[in-house]
Residue, then its C-alpha position, 0 to 999 in steps of 0.5 A: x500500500x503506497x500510504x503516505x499517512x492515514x489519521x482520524x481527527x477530531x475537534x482538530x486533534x489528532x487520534x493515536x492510532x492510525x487508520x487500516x486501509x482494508x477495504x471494509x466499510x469505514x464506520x460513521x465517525x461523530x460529528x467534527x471528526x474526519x480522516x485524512x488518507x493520504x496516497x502516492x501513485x497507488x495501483x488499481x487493486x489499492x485504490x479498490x480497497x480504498x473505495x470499498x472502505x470509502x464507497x467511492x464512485x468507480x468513474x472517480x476512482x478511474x479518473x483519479x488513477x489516470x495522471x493526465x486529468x485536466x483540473x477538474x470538479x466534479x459531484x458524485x452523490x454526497x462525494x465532491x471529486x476535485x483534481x489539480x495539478x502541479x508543477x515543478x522545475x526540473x533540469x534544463x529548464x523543463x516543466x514537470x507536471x504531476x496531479x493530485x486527486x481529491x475525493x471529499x465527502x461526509x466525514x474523510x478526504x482522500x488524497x492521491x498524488x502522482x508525479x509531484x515530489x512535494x509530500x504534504x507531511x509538512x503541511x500536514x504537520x503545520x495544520x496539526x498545530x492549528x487545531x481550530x483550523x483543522x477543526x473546520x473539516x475536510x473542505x479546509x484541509x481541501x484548501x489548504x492542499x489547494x494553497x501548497x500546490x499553488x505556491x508551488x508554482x511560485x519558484x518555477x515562475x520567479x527561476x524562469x523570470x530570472x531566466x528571461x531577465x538574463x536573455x533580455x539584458x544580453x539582447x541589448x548589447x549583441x543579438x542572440x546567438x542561435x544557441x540562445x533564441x533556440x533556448x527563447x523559443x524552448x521556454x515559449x513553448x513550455x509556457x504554453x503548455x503551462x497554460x493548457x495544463x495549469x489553465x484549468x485550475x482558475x476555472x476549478x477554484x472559481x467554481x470551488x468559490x461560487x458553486x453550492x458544491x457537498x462538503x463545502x461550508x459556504x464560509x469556506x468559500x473565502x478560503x478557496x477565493x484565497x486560492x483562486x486569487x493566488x491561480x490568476x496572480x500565477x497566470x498573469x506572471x506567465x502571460x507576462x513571461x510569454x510577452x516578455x520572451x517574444x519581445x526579447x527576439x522582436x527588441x533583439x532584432x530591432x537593435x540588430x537592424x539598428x546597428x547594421x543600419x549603422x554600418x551601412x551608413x558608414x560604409x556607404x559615407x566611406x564608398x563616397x569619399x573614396x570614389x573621389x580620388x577614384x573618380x580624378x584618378x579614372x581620368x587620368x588614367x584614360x591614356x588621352x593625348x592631350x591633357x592640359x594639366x599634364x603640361x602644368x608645372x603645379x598639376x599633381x598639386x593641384x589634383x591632390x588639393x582637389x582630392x583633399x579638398x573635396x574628401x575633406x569636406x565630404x568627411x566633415x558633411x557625413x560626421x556632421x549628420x551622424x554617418x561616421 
């Protein structure tokens, strides 16, 4: 049994004895008390055992064993089946997706987690020490997982933003090298994905706040609302990541046109300076019989004046408008 921890709580305390995952019907447990299961990648025959105990629905039993559900709600009977995803940052700057399955219903919750390395242990301790807050029932502790996943987007978002403000900087001074705008559009496509998996979740938590959904007291609503506000505070820094990636590649290019407007300029300011001394050069170069200056005692001085001149010139107009 992949049984990360099985306690019964009452009035917020803790019992002694843990809870046997046997697959007999569990007993009514009295008022302000419930149990909290928590499962990691369980297999079919574990999860049955669980919803006999349970009498969880088949159809969410089924749902919560496939790791690529979408976030999700869902009413079976007096059971709410609640499925949310995570995210984790692994090497390379790839997004690791995991999903963790809810079933809350009169009296347990019911987790089961697949590909997110972050337990809830501590987070179970935590709410341990709170005694009044975990008297409140399961749909508290429901949010409170809910909140732990959320915040766990939060490292992914701030390395990425650093990541981005890095590329940005670098853009400014020279164009990307392709290595770089391979590793812009890698990024790109994984906040895409991002969206389509984690996109979801906004719309879970808003109907965790506004829907009359079993097991959740209308004044827990505020809490999952808490929720809500931090899923669209995490997509907003997405987006903005999405923008700021495409605006590195578009700035890039646009200071890269800049600085060979540049260059262009200068060669071009340079191309006619030299096609002076070119040109006077072509001329005399043409072999004819008569040409008075040949005969002129000042002659090369004075096509060297003109050349100078007329280049000297020419130089001081293209500084003056900025071409050199």
């Amino acid at each position: 049994m992949t049984l990360i921890a099985a306690r019964r709580y009452s009035h917020g305390t803790a019992h002694d004895e843990a809870i046997l995952i046997d697959g007999n019907p569990a007993p009514e447990l009295p008022p302000h008390s419930f149990d909290w299961i928590g499962l990691y990648q369980p297999d079919a025959e574990e999860m049955e055992l669980v919803r006999r105990q349970y009498g969880l629905h088949p159809l969410a039993v089924e749902d919560a064993l496939n790791p690529r559900q979408l976030p999700k709600v869902e009413v079976y009977g007096k059971t709410l089946f609640v499925v949310a995803r995570t995210a984790e940052l692994s090497d390379g700057e790839i997004i690791d997706y995991g999903q963790t399955a809810f079933f809350v219903g009169p009296g347990y919750l019911i987790s089961v987690r697949f590909g997110s390395t972050r337990a809830h242990l501590s987070l179970r301790e935590e709410l341990e020490a709170q005694a009044e807050r975990l008297a409140e029932g399961p749909d508290y502790v429901l949010h409170a997982v809910l909140d732990f996943i959320v915040d766990g987007y939060l490292p992914l978002i701030d390395r990425l933003e650093d990541v981005a403000q890095e590329m940005e900087e670098a853009a400014i001074d020279v164009f990307p090298e392709q290595a770089v705008i391979r590793r812009i559009f890698r990024l790109r496509r994984q906040l895409r994905r991002f969206e389509r998996v984690i996109g979801p979740m906004e719309e879970m938590c808003e109907r965790l706040v506004v829907a009359d959904l079993p097991c959740i007291d209308p004044a827990a609503r505020i809490w999952f609302r808490d929720v809500l506000d931090h899923v669209r505070r995490a997509m907003a820094r997405m987006q903005g990541l999405k923008e700021t990636l495409a605006a590195i590649v578009e700035t890039a290019s646009l200071l890269e046109q800049h600085r060979q407007g540049e260059m262009t300029r200068s060669l071009a300011a340079w191309a006619a300076i030299l096609a002076v001394p070119t040109a006077i050069a072509g001329i005399y170069g043409m072999n004819f019989e008569y040409l008075p200056e040949l005969r002129w005692h000042y002659g090369y001085f004075a096509v060297w004046g003109l050349i100078l001149t007329v280049c000297g010139g020419l130089w001081l107009r293209f500084r003056w408008i900025g071409w050199l």
